[in-house]
GUGUMI-892799 format. One record per residue: residue in one letter; x negated, y, z of N, C-alpha, C in turn. Coordinates in steps of 0.1 Angstrom, whole numbers, plus 5000, padded with zeros to 4 digits. Layout:
% GUGUMI-892799
a_X_Y_Z_X_Y_Z_X_Y_Z
...
***
This chain:
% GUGUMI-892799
x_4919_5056_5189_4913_5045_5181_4903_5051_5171
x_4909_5065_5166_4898_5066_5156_4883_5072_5166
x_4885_5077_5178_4876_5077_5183_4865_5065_5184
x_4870_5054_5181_4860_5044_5182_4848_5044_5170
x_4856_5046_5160_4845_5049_5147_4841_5061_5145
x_4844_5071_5151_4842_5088_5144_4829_5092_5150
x_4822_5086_5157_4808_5088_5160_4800_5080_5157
x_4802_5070_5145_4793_5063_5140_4781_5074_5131
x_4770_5071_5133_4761_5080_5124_4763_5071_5107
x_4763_5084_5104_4764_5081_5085_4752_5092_5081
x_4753_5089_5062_4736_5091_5053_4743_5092_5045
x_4749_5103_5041_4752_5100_5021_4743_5107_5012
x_4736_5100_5004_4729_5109_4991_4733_5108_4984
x_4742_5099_4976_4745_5101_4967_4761_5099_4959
x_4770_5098_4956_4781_5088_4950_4783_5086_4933
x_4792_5079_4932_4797_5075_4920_4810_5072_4921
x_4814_5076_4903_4826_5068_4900_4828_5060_4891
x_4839_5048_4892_4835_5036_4882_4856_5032_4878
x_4857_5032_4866_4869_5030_4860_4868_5017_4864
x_4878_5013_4873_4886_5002_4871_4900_4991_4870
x_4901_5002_4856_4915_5004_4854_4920_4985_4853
x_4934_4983_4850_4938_4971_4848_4953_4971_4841
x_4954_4964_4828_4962_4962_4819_4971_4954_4818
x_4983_4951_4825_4990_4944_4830_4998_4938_4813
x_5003_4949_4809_5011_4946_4798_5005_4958_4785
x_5005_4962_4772_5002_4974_4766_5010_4985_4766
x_5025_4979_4776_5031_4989_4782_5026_5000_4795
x_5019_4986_4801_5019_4995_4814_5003_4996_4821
x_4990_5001_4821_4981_5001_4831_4982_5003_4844
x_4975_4997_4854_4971_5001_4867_4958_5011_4870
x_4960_5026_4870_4950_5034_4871_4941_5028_4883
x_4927_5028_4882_4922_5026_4899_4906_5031_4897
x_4899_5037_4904_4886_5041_4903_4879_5038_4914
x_4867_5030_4917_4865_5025_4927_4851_5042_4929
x_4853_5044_4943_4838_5053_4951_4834_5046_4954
x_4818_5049_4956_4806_5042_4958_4800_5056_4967
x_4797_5058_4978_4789_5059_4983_4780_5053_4988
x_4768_5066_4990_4754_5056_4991_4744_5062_5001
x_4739_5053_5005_4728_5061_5016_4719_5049_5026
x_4708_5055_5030_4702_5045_5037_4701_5029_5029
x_4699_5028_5017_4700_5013_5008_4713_5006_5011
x_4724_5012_5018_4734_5007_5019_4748_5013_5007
x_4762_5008_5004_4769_5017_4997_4780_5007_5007
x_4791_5018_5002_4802_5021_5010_4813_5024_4995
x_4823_5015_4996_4836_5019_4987_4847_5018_4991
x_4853_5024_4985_4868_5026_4984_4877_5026_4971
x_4888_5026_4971_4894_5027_4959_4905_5032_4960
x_4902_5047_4947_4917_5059_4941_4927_5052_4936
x_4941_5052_4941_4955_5044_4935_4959_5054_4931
x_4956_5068_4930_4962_5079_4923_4976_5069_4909
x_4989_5074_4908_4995_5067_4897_4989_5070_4885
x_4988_5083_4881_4986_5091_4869_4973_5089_4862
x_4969_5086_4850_4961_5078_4847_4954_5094_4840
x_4960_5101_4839_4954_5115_4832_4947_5119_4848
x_4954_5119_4859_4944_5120_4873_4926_5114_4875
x_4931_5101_4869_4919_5095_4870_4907_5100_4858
x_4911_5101_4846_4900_5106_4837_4894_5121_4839
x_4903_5126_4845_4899_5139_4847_4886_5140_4862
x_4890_5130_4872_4881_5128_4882_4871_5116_4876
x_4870_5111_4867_4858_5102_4864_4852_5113_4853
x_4856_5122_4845_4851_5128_4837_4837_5139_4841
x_4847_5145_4854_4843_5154_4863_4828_5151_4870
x_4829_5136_4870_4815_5133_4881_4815_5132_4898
x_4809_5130_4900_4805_5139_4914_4802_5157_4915
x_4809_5161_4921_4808_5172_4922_4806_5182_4934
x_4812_5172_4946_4809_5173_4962_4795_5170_4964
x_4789_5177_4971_4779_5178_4983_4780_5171_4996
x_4781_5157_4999_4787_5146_5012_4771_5149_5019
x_4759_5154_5018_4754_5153_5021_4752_5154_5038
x_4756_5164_5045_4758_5171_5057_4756_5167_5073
x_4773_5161_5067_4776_5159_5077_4768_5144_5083
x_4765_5141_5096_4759_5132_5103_4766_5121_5108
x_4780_5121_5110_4789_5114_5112_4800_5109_5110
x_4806_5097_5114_4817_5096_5099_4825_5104_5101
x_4830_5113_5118_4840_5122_5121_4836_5136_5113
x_4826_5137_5110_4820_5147_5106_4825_5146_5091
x_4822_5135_5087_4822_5133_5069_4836_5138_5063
x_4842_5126_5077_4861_5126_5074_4867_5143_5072
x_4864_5150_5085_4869_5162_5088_4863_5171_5073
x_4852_5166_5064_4847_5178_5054_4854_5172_5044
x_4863_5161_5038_4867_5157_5027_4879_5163_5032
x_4881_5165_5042_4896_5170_5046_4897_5187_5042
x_4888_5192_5042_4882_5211_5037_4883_5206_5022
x_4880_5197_5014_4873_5199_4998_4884_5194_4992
x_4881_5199_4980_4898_5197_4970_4889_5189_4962
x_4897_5178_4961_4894_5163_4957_4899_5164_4946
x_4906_5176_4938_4907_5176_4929_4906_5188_4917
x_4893_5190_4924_4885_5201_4916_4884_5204_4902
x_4887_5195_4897_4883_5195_4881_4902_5193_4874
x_4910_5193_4879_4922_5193_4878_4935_5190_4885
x_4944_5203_4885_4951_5198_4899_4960_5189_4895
x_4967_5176_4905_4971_5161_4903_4985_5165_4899
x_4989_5156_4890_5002_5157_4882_5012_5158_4892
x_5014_5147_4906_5022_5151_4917_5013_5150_4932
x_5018_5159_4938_5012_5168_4950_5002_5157_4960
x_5009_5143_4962_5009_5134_4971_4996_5123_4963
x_4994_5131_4950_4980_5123_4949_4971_5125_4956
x_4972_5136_4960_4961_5140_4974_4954_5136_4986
x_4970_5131_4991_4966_5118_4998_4962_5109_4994
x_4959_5103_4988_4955_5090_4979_4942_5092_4977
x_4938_5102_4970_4922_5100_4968_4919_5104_4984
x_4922_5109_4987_4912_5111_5004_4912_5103_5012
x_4922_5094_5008_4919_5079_5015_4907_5073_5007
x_4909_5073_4996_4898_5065_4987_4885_5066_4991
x_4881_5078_4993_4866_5084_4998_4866_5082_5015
x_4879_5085_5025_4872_5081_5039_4872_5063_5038
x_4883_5057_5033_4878_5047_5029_4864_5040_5031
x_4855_5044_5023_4845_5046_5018_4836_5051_5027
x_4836_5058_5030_4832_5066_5041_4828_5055_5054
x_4844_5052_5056_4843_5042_5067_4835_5029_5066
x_4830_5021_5056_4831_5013_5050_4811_5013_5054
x_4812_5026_5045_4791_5030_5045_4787_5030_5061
x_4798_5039_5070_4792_5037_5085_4788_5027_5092
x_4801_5017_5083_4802_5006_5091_4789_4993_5090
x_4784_4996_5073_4777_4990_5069_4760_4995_5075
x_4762_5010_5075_4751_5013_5081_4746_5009_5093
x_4757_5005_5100_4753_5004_5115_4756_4990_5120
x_4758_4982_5108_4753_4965_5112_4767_4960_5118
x_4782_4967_5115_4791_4965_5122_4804_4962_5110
x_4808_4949_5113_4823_4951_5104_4834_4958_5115
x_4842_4963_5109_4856_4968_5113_4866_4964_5126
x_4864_4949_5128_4871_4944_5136_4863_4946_5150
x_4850_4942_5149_4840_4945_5162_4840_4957_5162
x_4842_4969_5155_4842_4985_5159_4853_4987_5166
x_4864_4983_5162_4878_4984_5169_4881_4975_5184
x_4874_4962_5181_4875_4952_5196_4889_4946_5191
x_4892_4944_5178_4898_4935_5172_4899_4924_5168
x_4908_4914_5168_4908_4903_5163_4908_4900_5147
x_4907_4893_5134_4912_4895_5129_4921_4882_5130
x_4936_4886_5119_4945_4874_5120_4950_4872_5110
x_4953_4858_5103_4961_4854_5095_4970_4862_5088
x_4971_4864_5078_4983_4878_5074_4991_4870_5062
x_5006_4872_5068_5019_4869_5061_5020_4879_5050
x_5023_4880_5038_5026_4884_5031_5039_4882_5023
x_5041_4894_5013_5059_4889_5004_5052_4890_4994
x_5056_4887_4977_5052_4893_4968_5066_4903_4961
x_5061_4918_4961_5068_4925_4956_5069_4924_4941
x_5083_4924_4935_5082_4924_4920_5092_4930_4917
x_5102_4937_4902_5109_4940_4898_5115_4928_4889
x_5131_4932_4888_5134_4924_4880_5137_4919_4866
x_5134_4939_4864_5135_4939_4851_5119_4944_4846
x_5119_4948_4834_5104_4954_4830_5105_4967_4823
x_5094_4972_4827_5090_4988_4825_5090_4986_4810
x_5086_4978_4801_5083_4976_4788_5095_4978_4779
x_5107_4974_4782_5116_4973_4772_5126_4986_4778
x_5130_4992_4766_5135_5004_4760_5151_4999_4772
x_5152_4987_4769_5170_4988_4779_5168_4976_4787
x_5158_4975_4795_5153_4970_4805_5168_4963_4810
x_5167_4946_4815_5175_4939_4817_5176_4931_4831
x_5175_4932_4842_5176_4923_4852_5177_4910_4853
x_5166_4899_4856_5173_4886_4852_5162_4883_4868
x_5168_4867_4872_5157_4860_4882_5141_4857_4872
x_5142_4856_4865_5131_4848_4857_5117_4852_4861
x_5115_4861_4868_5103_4871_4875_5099_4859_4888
x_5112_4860_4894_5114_4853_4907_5115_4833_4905
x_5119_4831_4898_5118_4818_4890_5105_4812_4887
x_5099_4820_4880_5085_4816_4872_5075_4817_4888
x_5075_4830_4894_5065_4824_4907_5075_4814_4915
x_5080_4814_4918_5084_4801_4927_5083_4789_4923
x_5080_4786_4911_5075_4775_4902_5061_4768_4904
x_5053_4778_4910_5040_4775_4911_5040_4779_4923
x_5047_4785_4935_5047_4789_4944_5056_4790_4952
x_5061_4773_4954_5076_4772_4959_5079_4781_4975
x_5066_4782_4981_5070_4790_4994_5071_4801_5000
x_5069_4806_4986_5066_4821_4983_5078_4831_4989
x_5078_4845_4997_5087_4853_4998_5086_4864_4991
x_5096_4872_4994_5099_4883_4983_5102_4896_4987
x_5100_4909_4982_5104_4922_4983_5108_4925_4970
x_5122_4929_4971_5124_4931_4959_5132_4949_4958
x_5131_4948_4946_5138_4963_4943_5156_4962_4936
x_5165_4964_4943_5181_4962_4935_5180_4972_4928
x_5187_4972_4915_5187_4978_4906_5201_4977_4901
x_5204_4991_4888_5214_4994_4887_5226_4980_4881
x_5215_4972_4875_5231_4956_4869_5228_4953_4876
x_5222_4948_4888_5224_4937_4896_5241_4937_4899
x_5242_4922_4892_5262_4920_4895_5261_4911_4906
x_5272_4908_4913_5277_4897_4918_5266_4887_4914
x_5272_4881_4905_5256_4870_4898_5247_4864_4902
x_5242_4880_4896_5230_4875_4900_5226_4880_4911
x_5226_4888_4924_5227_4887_4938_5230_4874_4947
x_5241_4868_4939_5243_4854_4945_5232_4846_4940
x_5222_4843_4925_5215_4832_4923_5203_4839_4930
x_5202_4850_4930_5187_4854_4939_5192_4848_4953
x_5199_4849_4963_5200_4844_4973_5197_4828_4977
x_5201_4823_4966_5202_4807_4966_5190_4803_4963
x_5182_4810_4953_5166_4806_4948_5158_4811_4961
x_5159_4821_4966_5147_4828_4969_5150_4835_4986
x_5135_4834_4991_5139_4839_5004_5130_4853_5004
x_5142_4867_5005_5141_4877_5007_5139_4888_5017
x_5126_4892_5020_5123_4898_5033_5125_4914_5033
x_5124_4916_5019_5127_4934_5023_5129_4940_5009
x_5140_4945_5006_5151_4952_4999_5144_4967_4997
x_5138_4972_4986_5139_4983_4984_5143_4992_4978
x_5155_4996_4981_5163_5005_4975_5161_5018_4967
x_5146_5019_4967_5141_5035_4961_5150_5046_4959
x_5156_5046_4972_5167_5061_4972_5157_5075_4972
x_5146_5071_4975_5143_5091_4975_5134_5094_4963
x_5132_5082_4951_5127_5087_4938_5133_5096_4933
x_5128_5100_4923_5138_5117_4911_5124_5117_4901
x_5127_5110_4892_5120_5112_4877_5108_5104_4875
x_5109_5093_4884_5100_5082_4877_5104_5070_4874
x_5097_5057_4867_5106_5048_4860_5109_5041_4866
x_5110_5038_4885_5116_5032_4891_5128_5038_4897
x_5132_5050_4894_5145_5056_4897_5157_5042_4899
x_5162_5046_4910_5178_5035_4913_5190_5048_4913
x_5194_5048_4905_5212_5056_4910_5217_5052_4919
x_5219_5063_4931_5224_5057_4941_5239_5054_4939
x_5240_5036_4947_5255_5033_4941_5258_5026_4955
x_5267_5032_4962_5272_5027_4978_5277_5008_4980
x_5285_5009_4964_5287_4987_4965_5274_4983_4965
x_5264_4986_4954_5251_4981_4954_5243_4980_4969
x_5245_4989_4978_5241_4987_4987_5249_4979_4995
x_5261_4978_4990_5269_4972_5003_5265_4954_5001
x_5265_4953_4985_5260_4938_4980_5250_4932_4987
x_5239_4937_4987_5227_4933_4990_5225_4931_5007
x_5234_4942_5009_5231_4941_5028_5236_4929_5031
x_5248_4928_5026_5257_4916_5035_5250_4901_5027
x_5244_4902_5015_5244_4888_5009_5223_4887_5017
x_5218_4894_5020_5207_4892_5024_5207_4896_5039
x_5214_4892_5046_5213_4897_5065_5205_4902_5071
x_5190_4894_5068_5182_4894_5078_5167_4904_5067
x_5172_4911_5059_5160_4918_5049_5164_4931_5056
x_5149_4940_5056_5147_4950_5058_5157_4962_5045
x_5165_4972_5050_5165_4980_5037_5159_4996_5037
x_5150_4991_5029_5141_5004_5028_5145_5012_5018
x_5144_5028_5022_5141_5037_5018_5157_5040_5009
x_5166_5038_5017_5181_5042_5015_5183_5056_5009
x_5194_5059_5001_5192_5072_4995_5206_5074_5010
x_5207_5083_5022_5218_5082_5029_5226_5096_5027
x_5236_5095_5023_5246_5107_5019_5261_5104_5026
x_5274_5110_5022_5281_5107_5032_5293_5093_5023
x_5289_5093_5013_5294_5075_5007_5285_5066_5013
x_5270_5064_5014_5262_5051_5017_5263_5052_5035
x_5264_5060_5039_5263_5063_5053_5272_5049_5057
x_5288_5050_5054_5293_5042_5061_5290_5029_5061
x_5289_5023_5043_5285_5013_5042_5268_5004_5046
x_5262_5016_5050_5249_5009_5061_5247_5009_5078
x_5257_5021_5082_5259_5022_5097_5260_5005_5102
x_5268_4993_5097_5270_4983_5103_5252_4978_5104
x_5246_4978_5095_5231_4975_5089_5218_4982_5097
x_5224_4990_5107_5215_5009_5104_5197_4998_5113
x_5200_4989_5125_5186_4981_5126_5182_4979_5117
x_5183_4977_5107_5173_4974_5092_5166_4981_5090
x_5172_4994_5085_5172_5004_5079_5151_5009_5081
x_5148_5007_5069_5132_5010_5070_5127_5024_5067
x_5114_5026_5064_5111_5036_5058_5095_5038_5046
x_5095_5041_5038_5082_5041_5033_5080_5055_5027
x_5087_5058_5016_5086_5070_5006_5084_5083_5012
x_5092_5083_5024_5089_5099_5033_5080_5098_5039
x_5069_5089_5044_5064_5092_5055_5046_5093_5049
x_5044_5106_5051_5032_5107_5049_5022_5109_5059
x_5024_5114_5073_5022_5115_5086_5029_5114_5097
x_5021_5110_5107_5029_5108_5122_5039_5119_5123
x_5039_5127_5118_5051_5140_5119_5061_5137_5114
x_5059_5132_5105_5071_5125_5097_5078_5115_5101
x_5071_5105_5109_5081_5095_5120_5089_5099_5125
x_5081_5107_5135_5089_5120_5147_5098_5122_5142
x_5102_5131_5134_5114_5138_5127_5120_5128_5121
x_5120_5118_5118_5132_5106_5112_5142_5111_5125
x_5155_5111_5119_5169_5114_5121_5173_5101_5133
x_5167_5091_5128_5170_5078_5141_5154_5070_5145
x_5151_5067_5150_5138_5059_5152_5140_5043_5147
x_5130_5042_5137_5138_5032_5130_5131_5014_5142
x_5140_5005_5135_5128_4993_5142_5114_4989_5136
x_5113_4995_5123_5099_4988_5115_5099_4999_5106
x_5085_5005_5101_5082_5011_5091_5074_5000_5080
x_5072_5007_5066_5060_5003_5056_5049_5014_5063
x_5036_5006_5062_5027_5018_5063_5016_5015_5049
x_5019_5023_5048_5010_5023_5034_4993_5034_5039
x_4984_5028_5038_4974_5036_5047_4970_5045_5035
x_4972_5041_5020_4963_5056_5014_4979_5066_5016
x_4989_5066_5016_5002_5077_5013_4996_5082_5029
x_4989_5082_5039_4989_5089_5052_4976_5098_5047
x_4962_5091_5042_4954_5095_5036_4947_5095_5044
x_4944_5103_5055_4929_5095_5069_4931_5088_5071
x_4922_5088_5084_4918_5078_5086_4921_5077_5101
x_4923_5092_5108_4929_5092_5118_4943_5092_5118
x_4952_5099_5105_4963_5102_5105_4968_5086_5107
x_4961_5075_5100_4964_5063_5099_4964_5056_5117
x_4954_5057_5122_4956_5052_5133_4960_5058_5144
x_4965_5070_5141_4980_5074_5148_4991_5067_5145
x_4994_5067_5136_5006_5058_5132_5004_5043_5138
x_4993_5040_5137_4994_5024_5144_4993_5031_5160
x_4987_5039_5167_4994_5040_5183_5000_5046_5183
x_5013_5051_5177_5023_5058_5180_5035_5050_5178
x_5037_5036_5168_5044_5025_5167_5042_5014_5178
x_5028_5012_5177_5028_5005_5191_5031_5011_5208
x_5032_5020_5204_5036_5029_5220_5051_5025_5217
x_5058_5032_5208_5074_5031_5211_5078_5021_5204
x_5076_5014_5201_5078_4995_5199_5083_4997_5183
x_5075_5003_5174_5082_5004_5162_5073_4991_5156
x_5078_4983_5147_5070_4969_5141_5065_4983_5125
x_5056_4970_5123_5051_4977_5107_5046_4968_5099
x_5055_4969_5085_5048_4963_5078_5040_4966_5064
x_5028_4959_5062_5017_4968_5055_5023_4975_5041
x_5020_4981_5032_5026_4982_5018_5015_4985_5012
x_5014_4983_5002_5005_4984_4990_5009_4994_4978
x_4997_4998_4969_5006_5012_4962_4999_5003_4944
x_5000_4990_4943_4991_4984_4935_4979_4985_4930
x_4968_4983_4942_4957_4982_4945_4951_4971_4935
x_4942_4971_4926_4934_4960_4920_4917_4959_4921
x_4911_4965_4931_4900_4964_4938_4897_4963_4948
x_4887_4972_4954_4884_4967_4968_4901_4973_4980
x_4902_4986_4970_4921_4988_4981_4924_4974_4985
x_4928_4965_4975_4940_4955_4981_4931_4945_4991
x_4919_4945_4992_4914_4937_5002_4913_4944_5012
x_4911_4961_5014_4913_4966_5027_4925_4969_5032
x_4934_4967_5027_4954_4969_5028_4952_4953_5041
x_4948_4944_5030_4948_4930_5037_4939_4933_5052
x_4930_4937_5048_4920_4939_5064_4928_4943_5075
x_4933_4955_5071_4942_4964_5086_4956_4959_5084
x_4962_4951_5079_4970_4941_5083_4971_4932_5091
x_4956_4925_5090_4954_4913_5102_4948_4920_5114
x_4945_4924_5116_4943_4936_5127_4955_4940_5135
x_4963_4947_5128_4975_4954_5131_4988_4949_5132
x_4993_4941_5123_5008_4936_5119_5007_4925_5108
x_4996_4915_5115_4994_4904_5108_5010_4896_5109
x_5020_4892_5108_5030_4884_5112_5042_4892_5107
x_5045_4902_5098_5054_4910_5096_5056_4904_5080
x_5062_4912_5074_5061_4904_5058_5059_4921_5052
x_5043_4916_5044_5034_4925_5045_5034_4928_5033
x_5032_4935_5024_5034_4938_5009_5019_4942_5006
x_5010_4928_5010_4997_4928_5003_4993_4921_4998
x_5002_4914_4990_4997_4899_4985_4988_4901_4976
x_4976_4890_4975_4967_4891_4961_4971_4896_4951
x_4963_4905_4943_4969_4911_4930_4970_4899_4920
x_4973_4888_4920_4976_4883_4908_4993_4879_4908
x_4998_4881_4919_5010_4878_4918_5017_4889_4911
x_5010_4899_4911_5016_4910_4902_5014_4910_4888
x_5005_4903_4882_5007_4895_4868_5017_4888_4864
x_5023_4898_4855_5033_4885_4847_5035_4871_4844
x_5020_4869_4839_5014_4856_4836_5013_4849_4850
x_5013_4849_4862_5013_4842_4876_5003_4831_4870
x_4985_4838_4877_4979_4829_4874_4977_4817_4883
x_4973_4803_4879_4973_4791_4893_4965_4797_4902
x_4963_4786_4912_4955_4784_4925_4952_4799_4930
x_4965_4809_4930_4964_4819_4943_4963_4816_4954
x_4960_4821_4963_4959_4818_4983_4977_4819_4987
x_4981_4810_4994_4994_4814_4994_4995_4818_5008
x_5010_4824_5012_5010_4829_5028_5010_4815_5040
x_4999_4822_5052_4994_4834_5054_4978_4833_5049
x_4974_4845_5044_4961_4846_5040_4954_4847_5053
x_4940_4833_5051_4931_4832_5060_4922_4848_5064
x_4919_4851_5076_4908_4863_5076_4892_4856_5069
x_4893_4870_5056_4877_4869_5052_4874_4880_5050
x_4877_4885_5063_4864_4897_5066_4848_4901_5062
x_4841_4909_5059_4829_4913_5055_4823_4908_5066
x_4807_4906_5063_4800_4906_5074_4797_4919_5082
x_4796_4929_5072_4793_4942_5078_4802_4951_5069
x_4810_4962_5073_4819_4974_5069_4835_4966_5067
x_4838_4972_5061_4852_4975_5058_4859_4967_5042
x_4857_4955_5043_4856_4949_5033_4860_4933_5034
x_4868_4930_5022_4876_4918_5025_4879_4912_5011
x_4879_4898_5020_4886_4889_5003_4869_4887_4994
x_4875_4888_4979_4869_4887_4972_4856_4900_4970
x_4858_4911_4975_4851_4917_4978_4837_4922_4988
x_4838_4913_4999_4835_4909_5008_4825_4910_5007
x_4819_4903_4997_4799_4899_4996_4792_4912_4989
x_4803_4920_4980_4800_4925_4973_4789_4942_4976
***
């Protein structure tokens, strides 16, 4: 597949970077930096989800500093961003930001070829695009308060304005009896993520074998991703183990391979792979051995979340896809969002979607 695009002829002269951070609460920002490549009167973007907001100033501070000149083609461009340390002006607070910016630039990359050469994405591929199902991922409690509290009210307040709305949620250490039971009753839940393989960030879950036992049996038919498995949780998910997802480990097709069981459905999250080939290996290597996938987002608030949406409808339009418009991830749940499934509004030319589209 990536052979389809890696001979497109590309032009870069020149790039940019442009802060486009976003303030959710004065607790919390969403770092993001949109690339701009340019060439031939066309530009080509992408967007850095790097977490670390000291990542991002240090690469907007920096400038351009790469030479994209060169290479002729996008396989050409891909393979030299894959040689250049994307993080020349300071190395990233954790290792796996690496991937993330190098998606941001082939991104981009892909994006300028595509526009160069009069072609959107879906016609380079011989693609359809399709309608794409989405969940909205949220927490239950908030990063803001010092003894952060679990309540539905996250889940309440969108369903209020968005009675048809699904969900990905994260279980956390109070979820009681309770409130597991009122989440079931309000809300229809597609994928459970257990964040067993975090260690020292503010989504850490202590791994607790009832908590998992809670959630599996009160939500049946939900994916559970990213299980912490030791020899207490082992028993209590073996009845479950078809669920059983993956997102946090998998940073390359190597990393499927080596899963201990072949699961039925991954998250693919396309910047945590970082190419652009590594990426569409993963989509023919699930499609070869019948693994489902569904999209994931790393909270994208630029042009990322309309390209998450693009190779969703493409790939695993019908799965419950964790790309929903960024406003559901506002507290405030602003009105008249698009609800599921999001219509295809593909670019006329490149790699571009949604509200970004014309741009």
């Amino acid at each position: 597949m990536f052979e389809q695009v890696a001979g497109l002829p590309i032009e870069v002269t020149s790039y940019e970077l442009e802060g486009h951070d976003r303030e959710y609460s004065p607790q919390f920002t969403r770092g993001s930096t949109v690339i701009s490549l340019r060439g031939r009167g066309q530009e080509g973007i992408g967007e850095d989800v790097v977490y670390d907001v000291l990542d991002h100033i240090a690469h907007r501070d920096a400038g351009p500093v790469h030479d994209l000149s060169g290479p002729k083609t996008l396989g050409e461009l891909c393979e030299l961003l894959g040689k250049l340390d994307l993080f020349a002006a300071a190395a990233p607070v954790r290792e796996a930001s690496r991937h993330y910016r190098r998606w941001a630039y082939e991104s981009a990359a892909l994006d300028l070829a595509l526009r160069q050469n009069d072609l959107p994405l879906h016609e380079a591929l011989r693609r359809e695009p399709r309608p794409v199902t989405f969940v909205c991922s949220t927490r239950l409690s908030s990063f803001g308060d010092e003894h952060p509290r679990s309540t539905t009210e996250p889940v309440r307040r969108r369903l209020e304005k968005y009675p048809t709305l699904r969900f990905k949620l994260d279980p956390e250490n109070d979820w009681d009896a309770e409130l597991i039971a009122e989440l079931a009753e309000i809300a229809g839940v597609d994928v459970l993520d257990l964040k067993g393989l975090y260690r020292g960030t503010p989504v850490d879950v202590e791994t607790d074998p009832e908590l998992y036992r809670a959630v599996a049996e009160t939500f049946p038919d939900a994916y559970l991703e990213d299980p912490d498995l030791n020899d207490e949780t082992r028993p209590v998910l073996e009845p479950h183990a078809d669920r059983i997802t993956w997102d946090a480990p998998l940073h390359s097709l190597a990393d499927i391979e080596a899963l201990e069981r072949q699961p039925r459905a991954i998250n693919s999250k396309p910047s945590r792979f970082g190419s652009l080939s590594e990426l569409f290996a993963v989509y023919e290597h699930c499609d070869r051995e019948g693994i489902a996938i569904y999209g994931g987002g790393q909270g994208e608030v630029g042009p990322g979340r309309g390209q998450i949406q693009y190779l969703a409808s493409l790939f695993h339009p019908d799965t419950p896809n964790d790309v929903a418009p960024s406003g559901y991830n506002d507290p405030s749940v602003p009105d008249g969002l698009p609800s599921s499934p999001l219509e295809p509004s593909p670019s006329a030319t490149g790699f571009r979607w949604g509200e970004w589209a014309d741009r």
